[in-house]
C-alpha positions in Angstrom: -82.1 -89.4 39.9 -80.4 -92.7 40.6 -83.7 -94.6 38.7 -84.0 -92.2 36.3 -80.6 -92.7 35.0 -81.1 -96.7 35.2 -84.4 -96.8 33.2 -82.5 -94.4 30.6 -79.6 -97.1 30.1 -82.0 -100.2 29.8 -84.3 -98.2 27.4 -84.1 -100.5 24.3 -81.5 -98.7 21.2 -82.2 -98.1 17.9 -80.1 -101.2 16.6 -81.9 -103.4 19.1 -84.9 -102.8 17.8 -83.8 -103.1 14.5 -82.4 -106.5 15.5 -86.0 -107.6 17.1 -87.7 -106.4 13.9 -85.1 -108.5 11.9 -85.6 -111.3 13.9 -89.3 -111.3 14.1 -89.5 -111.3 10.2 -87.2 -114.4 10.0 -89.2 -115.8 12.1 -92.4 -115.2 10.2 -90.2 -116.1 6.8 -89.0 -119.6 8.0 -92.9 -120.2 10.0 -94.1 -119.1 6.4 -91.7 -121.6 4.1 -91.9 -124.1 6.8 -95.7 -124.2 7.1 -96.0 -124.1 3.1 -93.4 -127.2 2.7 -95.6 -129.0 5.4 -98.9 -128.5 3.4 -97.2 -129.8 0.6 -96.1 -132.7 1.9 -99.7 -133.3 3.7 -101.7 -132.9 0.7 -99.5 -135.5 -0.7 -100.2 -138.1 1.0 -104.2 -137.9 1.1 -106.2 -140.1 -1.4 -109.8 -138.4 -1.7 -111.8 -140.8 -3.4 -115.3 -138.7 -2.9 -116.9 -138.8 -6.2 -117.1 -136.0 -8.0 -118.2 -134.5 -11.9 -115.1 -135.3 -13.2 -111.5 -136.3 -12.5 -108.9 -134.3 -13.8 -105.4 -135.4 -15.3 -102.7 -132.9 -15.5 -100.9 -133.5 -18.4 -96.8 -134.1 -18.6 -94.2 -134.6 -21.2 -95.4 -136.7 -24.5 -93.1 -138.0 -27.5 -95.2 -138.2 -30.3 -98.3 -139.1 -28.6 -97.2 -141.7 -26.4 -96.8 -140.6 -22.6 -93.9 -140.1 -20.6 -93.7 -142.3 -17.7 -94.4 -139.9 -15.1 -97.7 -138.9 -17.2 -98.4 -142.2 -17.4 -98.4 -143.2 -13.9 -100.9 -140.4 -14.0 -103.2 -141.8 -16.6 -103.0 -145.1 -14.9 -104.8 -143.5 -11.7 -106.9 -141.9 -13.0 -107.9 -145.2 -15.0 -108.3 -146.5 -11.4 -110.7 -144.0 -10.0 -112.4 -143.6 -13.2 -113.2 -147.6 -13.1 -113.8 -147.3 -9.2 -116.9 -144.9 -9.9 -115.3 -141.6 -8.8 -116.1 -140.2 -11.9 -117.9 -140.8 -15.2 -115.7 -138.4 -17.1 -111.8 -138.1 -17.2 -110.5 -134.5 -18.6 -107.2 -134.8 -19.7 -104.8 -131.2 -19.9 -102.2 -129.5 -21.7 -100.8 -128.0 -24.7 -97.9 -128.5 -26.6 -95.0 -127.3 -27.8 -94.8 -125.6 -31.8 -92.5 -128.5 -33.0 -95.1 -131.2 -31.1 -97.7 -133.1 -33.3 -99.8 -133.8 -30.4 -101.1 -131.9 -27.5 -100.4 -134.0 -23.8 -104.2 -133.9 -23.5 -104.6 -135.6 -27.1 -101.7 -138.0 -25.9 -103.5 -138.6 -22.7 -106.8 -139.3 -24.2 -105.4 -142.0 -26.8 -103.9 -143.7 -23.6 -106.9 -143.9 -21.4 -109.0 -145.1 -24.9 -106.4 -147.7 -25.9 -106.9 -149.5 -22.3 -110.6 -149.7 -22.6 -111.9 -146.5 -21.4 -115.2 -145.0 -23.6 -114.5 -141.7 -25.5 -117.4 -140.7 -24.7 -116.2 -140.4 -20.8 -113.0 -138.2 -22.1 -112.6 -134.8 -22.8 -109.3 -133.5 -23.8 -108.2 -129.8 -23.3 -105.2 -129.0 -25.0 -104.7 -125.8 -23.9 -102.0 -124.0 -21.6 -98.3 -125.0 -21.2 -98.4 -124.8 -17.6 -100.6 -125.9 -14.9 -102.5 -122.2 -14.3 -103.1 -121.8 -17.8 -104.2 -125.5 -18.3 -106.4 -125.2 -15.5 -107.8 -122.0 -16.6 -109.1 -123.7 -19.4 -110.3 -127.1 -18.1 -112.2 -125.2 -15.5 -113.7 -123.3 -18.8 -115.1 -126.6 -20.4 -116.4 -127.9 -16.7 -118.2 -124.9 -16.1 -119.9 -124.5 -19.7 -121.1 -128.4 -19.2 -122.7 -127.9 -15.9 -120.1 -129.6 -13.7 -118.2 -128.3 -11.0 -116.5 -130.9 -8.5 -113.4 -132.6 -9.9 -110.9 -134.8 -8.5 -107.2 -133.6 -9.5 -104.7 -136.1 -10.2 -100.6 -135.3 -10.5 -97.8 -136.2 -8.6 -98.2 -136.0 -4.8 -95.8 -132.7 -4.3 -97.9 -130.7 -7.3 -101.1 -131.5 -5.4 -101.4 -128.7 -3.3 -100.6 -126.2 -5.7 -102.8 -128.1 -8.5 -105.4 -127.9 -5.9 -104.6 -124.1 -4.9 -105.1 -123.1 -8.4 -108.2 -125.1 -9.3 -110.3 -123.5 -6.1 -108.7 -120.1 -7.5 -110.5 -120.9 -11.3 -114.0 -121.5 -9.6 -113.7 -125.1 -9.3 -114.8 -127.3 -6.1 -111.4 -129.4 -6.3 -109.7 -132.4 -3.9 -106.8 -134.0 -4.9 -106.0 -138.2 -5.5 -102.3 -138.3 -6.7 -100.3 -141.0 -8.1 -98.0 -142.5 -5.7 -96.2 -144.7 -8.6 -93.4 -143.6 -11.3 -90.3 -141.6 -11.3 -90.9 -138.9 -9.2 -92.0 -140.8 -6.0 -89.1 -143.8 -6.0 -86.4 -141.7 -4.6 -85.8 -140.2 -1.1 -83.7 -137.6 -2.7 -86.0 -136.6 -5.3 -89.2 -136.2 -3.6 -87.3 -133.6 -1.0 -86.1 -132.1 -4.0 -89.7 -131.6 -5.9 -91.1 -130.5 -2.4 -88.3 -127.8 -2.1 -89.6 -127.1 -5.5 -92.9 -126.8 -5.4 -93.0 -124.9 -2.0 -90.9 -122.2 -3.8 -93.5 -122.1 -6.5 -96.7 -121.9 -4.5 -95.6 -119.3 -2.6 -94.7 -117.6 -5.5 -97.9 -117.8 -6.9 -99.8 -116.8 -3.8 -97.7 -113.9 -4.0 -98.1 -113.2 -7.6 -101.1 -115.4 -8.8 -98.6 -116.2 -12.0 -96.7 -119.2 -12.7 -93.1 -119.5 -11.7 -92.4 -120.2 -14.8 -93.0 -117.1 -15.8 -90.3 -115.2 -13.8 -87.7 -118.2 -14.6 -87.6 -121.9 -15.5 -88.6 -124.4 -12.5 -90.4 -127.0 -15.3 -93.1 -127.6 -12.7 -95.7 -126.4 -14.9 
């Protein structure tokens, strides 16, 4: 009786359990966020220069037709594999806003002609206002031209997610980011846009939406 009465007092109560389970989903949580983050901050840092159909320049913030300075530290990369021989054709993305006269792909394209690159090697999309939708469409005009492999350039932190998206569309997709301009200077700020974009890829791989369609991250 003696051992019975033991193994009834050390049998595990419902709160304990309840405190395992709670536990064991933190854990999963923080090995899920943590893991994410990690990837994010990996894919940053690679440079794949295997050449592919086309490379692929997510568009940013224009005024007027002349890029920001985070776009254009974009452009200029993509300038760099495109006269390396990555590519023969640089697709520039993104819509615009109503009050806008020119779409960031139109913007991008003028930049990338006015520093000597052929028209003829540029296609400009200007379509989406956030990086699913501007995918979506790039991935349309790659496919109805035959081509398939692209090379993605954006800042290092929106790599992975870029990259997440574009295998999602269809498309065979690495990633070459800038590692010049605004974003990549500061300490502070590239914690800040990993924080950031972890949040958001998770919450596409949850949803398969942009966060920007449940609230305002400007991440595209």
């Amino acid at each position: 009786m003696g051992r019975v009465g033991t193994a009834e007092r050390t049998k595990p109560s419902l709160s304990s359990w309840a405190r395992r389970i709670a536990l064991g989903t933190l854990f999963v949580l923080v090995a899920l966020v943590g893991g994410t983050a990690f990837r994010v901050w990996q894919v940053a840092r690679e440079n794949d220069r295997t050449p592919a159909d086309v490379i692929v320049v997510l568009g940013a913030a224009q005024y007027n037709g002349k890029p920001s300075d985070i776009y254009a530290a974009r452009l200029a990369k993509a300038k760099q594999l495109y006269d390396a021989g990555v590519a023969k054709t640089i697709v520039t993305a993104g819509g615009k806003k109503a009050e806008d006269n020119f779409t960031e792909a139109r913007a991008g394209q003028l930049w990338l002609t006015r520093r000597g690159v052929p028209s003829s090697a540029t296609l400009a999309v200007g379509e989406g206002s956030d990086t699913l939708r501007s995918l979506r469409a790039v991935a349309q005009q790659v496919e109805a031209r035959g081509w398939r492999t692209a090379v993605l350039v954006s800042d290092p932190w929106h790599s992975f997610r870029a990259r997440t998206m574009a295998d999602d569309l269809g498309l065979d997709a690495w990633t070459a980011p800038t590692h010049s301009g605004p974003i990549v200077q500061e300490r502070v700020t590239q914690v800040r846009y990993i924080v950031r974009e972890t949040g958001a890829l998770l919450y596409y791989r949850l949803t398969k939406t942009p966060a920007d369609d449940l609230f305002a991250t400007f991440l595209g």
